[in-house]
N, CA, C and O of each residue as an XYZ file, in Angstrom:
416
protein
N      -4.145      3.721      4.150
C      -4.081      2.373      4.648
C      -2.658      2.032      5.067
O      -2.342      1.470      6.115
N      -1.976      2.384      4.258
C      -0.042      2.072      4.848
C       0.174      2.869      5.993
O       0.445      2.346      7.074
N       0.061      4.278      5.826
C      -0.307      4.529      7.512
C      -0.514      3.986      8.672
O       0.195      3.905      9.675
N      -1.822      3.531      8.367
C      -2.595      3.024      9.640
C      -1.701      1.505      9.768
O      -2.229      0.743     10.578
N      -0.823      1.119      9.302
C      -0.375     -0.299      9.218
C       0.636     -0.315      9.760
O       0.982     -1.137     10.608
N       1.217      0.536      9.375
C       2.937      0.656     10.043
C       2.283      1.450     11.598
O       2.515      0.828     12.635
N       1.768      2.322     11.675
C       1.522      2.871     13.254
C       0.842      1.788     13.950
O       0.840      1.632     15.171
N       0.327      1.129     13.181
C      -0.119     -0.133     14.218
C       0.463     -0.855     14.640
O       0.144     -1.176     15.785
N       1.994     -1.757     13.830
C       2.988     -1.634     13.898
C       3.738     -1.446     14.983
O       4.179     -2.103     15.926
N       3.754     -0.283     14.546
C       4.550      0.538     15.943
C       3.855      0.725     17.165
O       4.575      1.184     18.052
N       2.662      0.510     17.490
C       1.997      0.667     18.340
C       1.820     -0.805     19.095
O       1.073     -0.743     20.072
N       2.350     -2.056     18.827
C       1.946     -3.146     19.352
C       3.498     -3.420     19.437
O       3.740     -4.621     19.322
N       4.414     -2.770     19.577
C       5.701     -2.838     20.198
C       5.477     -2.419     21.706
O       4.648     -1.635     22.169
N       6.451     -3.164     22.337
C       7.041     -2.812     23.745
C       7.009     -1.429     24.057
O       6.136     -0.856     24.709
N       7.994     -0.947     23.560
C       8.455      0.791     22.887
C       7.931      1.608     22.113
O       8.485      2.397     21.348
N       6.779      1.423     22.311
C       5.493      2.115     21.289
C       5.850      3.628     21.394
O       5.993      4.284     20.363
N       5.994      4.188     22.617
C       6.507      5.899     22.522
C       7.103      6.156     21.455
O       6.683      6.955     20.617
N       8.456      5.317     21.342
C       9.251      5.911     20.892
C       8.876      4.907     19.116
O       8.739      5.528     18.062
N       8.859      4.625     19.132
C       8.416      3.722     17.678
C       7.118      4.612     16.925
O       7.190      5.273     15.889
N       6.023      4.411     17.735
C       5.303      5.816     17.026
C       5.878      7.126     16.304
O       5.764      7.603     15.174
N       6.523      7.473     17.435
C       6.996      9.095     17.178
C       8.310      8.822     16.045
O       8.424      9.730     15.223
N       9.339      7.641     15.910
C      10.011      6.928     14.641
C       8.747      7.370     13.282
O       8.528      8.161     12.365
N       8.319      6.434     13.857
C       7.261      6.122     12.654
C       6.617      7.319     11.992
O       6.732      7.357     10.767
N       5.915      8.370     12.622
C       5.209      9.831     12.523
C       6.448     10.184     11.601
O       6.557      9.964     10.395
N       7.278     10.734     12.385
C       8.700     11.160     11.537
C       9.152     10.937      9.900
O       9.427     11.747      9.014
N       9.084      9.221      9.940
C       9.443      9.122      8.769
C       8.075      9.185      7.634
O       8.062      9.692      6.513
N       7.077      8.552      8.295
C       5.361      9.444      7.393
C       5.409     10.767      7.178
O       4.822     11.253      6.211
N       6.088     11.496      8.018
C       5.640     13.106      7.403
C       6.104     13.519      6.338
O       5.478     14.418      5.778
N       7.596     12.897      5.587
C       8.264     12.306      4.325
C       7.471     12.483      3.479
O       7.855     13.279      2.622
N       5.832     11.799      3.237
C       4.914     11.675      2.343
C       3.851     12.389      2.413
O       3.670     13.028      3.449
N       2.863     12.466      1.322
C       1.874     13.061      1.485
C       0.962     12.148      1.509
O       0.947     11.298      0.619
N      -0.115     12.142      2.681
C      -1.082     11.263      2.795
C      -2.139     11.377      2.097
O      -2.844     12.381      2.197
N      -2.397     10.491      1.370
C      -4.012     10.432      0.622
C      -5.200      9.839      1.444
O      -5.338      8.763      2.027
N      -6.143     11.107      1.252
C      -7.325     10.577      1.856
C      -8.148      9.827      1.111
O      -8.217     10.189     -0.063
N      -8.881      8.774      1.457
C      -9.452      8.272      1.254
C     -11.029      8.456      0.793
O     -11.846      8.606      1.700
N     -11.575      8.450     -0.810
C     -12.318      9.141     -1.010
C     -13.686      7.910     -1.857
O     -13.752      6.694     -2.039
N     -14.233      8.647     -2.046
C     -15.532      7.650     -2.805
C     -14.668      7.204     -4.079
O     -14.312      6.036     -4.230
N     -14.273      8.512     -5.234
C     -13.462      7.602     -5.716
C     -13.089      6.179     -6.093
O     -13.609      5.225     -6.670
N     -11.337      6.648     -5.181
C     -10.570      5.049     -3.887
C     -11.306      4.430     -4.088
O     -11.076      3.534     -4.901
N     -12.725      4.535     -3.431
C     -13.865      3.126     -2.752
C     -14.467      2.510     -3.775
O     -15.319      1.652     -3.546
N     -14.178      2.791     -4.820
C     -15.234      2.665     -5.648
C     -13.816      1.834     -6.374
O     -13.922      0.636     -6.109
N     -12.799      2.060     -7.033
C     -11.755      1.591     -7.653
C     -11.540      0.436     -6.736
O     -11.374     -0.649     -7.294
N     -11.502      0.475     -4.984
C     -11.840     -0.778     -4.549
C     -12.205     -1.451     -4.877
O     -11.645     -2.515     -5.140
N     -13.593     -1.115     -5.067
C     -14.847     -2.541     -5.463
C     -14.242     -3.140     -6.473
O     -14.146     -4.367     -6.460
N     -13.704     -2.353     -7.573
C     -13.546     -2.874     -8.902
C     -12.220     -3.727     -8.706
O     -12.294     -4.850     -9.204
N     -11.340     -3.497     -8.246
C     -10.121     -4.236     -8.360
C     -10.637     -5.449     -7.244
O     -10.311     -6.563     -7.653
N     -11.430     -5.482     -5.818
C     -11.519     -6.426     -5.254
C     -12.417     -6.936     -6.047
O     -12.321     -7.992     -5.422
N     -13.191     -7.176     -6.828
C     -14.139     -7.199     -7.630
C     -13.620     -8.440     -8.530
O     -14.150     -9.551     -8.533
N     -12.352     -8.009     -9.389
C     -11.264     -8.517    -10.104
C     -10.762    -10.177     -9.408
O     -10.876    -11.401     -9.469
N     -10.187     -9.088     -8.792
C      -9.543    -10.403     -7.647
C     -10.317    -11.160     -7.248
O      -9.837    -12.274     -7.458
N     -11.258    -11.249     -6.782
C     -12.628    -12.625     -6.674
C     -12.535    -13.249     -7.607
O     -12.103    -14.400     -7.545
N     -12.952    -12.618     -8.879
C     -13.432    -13.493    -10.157
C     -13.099    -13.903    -10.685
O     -13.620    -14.526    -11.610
N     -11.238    -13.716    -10.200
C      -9.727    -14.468    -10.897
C      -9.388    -15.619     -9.330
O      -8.416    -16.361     -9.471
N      -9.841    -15.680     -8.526
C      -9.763    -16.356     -7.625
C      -8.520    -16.419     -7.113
O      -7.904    -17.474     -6.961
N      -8.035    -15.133     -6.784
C      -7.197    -14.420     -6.375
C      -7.036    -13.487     -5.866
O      -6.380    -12.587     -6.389
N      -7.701    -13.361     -4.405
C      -8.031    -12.605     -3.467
C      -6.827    -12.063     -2.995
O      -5.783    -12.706     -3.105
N      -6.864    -10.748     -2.388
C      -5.237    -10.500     -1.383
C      -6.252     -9.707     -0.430
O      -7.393     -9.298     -0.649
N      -5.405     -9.631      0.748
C      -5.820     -8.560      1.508
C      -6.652     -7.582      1.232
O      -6.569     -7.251      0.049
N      -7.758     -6.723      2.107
C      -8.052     -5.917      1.608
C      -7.577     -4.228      1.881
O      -7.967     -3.197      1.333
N      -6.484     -4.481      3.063
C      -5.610     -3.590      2.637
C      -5.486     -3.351      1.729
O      -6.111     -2.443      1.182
N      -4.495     -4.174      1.094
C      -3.472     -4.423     -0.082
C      -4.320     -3.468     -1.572
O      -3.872     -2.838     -2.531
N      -5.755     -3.819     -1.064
C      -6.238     -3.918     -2.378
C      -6.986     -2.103     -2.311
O      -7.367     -1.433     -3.271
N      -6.985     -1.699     -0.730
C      -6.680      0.109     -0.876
C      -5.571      0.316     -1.450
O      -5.434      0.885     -2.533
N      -4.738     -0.117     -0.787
C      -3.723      0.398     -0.807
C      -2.856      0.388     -2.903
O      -1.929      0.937     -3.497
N      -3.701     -0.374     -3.131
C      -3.231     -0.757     -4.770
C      -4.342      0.504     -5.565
O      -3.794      1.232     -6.392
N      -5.746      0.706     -5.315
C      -6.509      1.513     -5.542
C      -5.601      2.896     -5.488
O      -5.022      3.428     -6.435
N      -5.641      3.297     -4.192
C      -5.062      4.435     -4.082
C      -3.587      5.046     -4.622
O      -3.251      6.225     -4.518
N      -2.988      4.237     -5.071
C      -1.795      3.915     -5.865
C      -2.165      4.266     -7.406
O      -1.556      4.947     -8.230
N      -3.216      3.651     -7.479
C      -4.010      3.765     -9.076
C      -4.238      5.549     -9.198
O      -3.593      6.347     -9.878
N      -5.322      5.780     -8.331
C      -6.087      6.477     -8.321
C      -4.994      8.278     -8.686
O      -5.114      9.191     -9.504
N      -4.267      8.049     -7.826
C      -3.052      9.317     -7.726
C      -2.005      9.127     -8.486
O      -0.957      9.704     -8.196
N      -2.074      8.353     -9.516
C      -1.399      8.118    -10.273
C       0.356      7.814    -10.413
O       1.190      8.117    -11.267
N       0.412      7.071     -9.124
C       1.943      7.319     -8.855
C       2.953      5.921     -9.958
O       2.625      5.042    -10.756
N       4.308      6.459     -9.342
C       4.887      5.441    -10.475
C       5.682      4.537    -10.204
O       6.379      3.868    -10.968
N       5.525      4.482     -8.363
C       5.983      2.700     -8.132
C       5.689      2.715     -7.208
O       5.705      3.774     -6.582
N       5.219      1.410     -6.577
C       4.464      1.008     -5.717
C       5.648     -0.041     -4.757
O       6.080     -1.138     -5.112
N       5.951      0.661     -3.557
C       6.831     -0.243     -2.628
C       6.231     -1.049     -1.598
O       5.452     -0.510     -0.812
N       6.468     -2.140     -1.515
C       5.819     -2.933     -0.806
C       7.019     -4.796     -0.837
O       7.707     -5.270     -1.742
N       6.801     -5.177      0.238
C       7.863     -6.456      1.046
C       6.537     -7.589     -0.103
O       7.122     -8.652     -0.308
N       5.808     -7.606     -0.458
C       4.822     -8.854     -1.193
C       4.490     -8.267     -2.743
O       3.400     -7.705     -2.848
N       5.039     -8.319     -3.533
C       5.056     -7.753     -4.908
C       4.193     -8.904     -5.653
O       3.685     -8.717     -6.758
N       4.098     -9.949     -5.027
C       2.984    -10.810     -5.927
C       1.614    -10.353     -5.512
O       0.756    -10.464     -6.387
N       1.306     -9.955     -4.573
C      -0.267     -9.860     -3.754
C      -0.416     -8.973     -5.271
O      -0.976     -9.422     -6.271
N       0.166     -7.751     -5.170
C      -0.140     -6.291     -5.693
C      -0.033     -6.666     -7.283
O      -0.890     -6.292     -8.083
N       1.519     -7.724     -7.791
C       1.171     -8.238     -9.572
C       0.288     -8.659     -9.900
O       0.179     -8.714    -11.125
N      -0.790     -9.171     -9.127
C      -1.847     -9.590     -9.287
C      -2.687     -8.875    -10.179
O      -3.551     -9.427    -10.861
N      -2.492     -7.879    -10.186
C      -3.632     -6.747    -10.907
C      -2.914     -6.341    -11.998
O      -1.824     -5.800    -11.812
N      -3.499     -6.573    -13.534
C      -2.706     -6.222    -14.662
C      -2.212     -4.984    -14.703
O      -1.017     -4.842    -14.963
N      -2.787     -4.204    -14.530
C      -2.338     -2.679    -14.293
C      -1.330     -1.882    -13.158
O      -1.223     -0.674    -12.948
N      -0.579     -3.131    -12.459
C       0.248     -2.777    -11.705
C       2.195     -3.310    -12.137
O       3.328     -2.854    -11.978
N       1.505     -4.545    -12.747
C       2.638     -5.008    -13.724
C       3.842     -4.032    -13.914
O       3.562     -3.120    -14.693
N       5.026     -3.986    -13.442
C       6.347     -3.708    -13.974
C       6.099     -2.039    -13.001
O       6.749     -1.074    -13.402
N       5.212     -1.868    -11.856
C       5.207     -0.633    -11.165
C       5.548     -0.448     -9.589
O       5.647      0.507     -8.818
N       5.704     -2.180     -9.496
C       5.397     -2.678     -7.971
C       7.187     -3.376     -7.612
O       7.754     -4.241     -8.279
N       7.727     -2.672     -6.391
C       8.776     -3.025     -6.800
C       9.410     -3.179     -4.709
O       9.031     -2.449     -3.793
N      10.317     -4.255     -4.626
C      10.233     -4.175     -2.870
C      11.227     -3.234     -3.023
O      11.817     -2.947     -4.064
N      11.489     -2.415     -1.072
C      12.400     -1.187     -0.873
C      14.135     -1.782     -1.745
O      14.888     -0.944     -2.240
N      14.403     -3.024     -1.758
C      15.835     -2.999     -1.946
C      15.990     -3.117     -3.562
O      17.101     -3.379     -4.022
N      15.134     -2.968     -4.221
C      14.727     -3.178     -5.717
C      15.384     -1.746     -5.828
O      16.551     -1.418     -6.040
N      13.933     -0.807     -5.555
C      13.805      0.414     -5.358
C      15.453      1.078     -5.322
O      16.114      1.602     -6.219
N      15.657      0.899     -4.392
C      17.399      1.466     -3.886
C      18.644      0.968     -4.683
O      19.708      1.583     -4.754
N      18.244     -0.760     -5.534
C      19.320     -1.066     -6.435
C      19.328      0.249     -7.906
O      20.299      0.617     -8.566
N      17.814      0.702     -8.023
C      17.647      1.247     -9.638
C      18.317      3.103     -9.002
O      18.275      4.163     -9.627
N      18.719      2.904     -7.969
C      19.048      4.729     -8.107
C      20.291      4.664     -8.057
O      20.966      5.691     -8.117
């Protein structure tokens, strides 16, 4: 889902050539997770959550928090750190890029 967000991104620029091929560049950096039943299913449950706390976010956000879960990683970067605190299990993991760059 962060993928497809930032190339979209980059793709609704003026300079899309060259912003894409930016963009590709700095994605190949990572390893992409596919998207699996799994994911979809940890979806339901966390969008699931978020309804019934009446505290909806995106449903990006809310792959993109799944798949975070799911692969077990150990911080989650993202510019909206409240959408993603939202979910108890993300608490103290979710952190924006200049956070990130103060702790190294």
């Amino acid at each position: 889902m962060s993928v497809s967000e930032i190339l979209t991104g980059s793709y609704l620029r003026k300079d899309y050539n060259i912003a894409v091929r930016k963009a590709e560049r700095v994605l190949s950096q990572f390893r992409w997770v596919p998207q699996r039943g799994e994911v979809a299913k940890l979806v339901a449950e966390l969008n699931a959550y978020l309804i019934s706390k009446r505290q909806p976010i995106e449903f990006q956000d809310v792959v993109i928090a799944a798949s975070f879960l799911f692969e077990c990683c150990d911080v989650l970067l993202t510019e909206n750190k409240e959408h993603f605190e939202r979910l108890p299990n993300l608490k103290g993991k979710v952190m924006t890029p200049k956070e990130f760059c103060e702790t190294k």
